[in-house]
VOMIKE-876961 format. One line per field, with one value per residue (C-alpha): x, y, z. Coordinates in steps of 0.5 Angstrom, whole numbers, plus 500, padded with zeros to 3 digits. Layout:
<sites>
px (X  ...)
py (Y  ...)
pz (Z  ...)
</sites>
This chain:
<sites>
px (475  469  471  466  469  476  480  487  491  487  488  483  486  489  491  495  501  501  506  499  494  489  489  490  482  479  482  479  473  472  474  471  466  470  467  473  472  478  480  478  483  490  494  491  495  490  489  484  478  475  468  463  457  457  462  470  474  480  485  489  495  501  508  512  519  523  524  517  515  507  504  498  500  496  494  494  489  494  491  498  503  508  508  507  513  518  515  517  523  524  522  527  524  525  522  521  516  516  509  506  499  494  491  485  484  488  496  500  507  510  515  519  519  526  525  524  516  513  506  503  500  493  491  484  481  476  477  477  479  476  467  466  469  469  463  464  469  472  479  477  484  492  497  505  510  516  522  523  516  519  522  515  512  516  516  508  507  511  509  501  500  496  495  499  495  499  496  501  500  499  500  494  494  489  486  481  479  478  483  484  490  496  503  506  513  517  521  523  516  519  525  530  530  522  523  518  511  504  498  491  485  479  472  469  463  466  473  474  468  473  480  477  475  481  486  481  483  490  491  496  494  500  496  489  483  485  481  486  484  481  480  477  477  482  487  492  492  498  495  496  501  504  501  500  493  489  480  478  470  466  465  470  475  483)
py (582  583  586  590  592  592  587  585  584  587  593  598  606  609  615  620  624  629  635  638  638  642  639  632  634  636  630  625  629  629  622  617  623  624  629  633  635  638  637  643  642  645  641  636  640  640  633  632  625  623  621  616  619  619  614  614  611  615  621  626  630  634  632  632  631  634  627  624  621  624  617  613  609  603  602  595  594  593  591  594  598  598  590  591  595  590  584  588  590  583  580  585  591  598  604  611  613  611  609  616  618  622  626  622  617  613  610  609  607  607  602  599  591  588  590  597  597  602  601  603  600  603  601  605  609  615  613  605  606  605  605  603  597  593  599  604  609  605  601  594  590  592  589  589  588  586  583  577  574  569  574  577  571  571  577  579  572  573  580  579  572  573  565  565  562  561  561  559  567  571  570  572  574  573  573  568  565  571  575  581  583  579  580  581  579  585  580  583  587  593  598  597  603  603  601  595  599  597  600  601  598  602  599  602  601  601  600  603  610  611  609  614  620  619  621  626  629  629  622  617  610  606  599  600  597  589  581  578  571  568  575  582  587  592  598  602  610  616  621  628  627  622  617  610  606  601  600  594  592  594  587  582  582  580)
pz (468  473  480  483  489  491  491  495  489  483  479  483  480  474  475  468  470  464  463  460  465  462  454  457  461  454  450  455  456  448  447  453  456  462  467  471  478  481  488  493  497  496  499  493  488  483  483  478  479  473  472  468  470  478  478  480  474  474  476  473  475  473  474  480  478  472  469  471  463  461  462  465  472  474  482  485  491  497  505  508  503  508  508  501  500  504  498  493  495  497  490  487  486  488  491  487  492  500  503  504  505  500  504  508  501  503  503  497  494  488  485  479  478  476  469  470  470  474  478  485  490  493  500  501  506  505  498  495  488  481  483  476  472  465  463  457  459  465  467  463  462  465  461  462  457  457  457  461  462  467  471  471  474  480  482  482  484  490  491  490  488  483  479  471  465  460  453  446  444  451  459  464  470  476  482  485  479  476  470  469  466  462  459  452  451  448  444  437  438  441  439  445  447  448  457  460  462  465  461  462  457  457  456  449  445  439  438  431  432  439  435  429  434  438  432  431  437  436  438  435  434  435  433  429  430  431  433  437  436  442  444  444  439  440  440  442  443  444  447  444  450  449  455  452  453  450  448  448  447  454  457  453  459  456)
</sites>
């Protein structure tokens, strides 16, 4: 995954929804190096964006809803919610928050697809997204899991018209030649109970050092330290928590 600049389509933010806002800063910062600078602006609510340097990789915020899970949402770049809303709704998803302004950043939506996986869409204004990519520290590869790889195929075809590659053990989605991200059918890998998700990879230099640093931190690691054929070198991580995200080795892509 090599998307320097937004791109229509493609993941271009991921942003945490913590019931801990202030623990959740302190464990990233420890474990990716994360600077923390929170928005001056009250009607920001405390939105928090996190930094590799003086690059933009992700934000954090506290929950808004008394239901609302502790976890990490991943953001397509969209040219027009509205239009995008009327997409998702007509391939079969739902709503969970109209179109609605952020501030002058830009406009956003958020959805379920028809299994039940959450994701958002971000059309850019003051603010484009993600302004570092595939680097240590920063957003490298997004993958959904799920129970119904041919729904899935149908509906963000339809929604983003993202092109499918489908290998013997993975699917990959991808936009104008370039990959970045795939789908892992949940099968009998997963309890039934556990819901379809989107989960964010983050780039690392060293999967086991930040796999080992990060149980150090209070993080569970849910998948240790693991060559994917044909693949790269990675992990999954629960922070202290409990939002679920992976690290794969820096520049590998999916």
């Amino acid at each position: 995954m090599k998307i320097t600049e937004p791109t229509e389509g493609a993941p271009c933010w991921v942003e945490l929804s913590t019931k801990d806002p202030v623990a959740a800063k302190a464990f990233y910062h420890e474990l990716f190096g994360w600077r923390v600078e929170v928005s001056p602006d009250e009607k920001a609510m405390g939105y928090t964006m996190l930094y590799v340097g003086e690059a933009a990789v992700a934000g954090l915020a506290g929950l808004m809803q008394p239901d609302q899970p502790t976890a990490w949402t991943v953001s397509f770049a969209a040219a027009d919610t509205d239009a995008c809303a009327e997409r998702i709704k007509a391939a079969g998803g739902r709503l969970l928050v109209e179109p609605m302004e952020a501030l002058d950043w830009g406009r956003f939506l958020i959805a379920a697809d028809p299994s039940g996986a959450v994701l958002s869409t971000w059309q850019g204004r003051s603010f484009g997204g993600a302004q570092l990519i595939d680097e240590p520290g920063s957003l490298g590869w997004v993958e959904l899991a799920t129970r119904d790889t041919h729904g899935a195929k149908e509906f963000y075809t339809r929604v983003f018209g993202w092109s499918v590659t489908v290998g013997e053990m993975y699917t990959q989605w991808g936009i104008a030649g370039r990959d970045f991200g795939g789908m892992l059918d949940m099968a009998d890998q997963f309890p039934p109970d556990v819901p379809p998700y989107w989960m964010p990879y983050f780039a690392v230099a060293d999967v086991d050092l930040t796999a080992e640093r990060a149980a150090l931190l209070g993080a569970t690691v849910t998948l240790p330290p693991t060559d994917v054929p044909d693949g790269p070198r990675l992990s999954v991580l629960r922070d202290p928590q409990g939002a679920v995200f992976g690290i794969h080795v820096a520049g590998s892509g999916g």
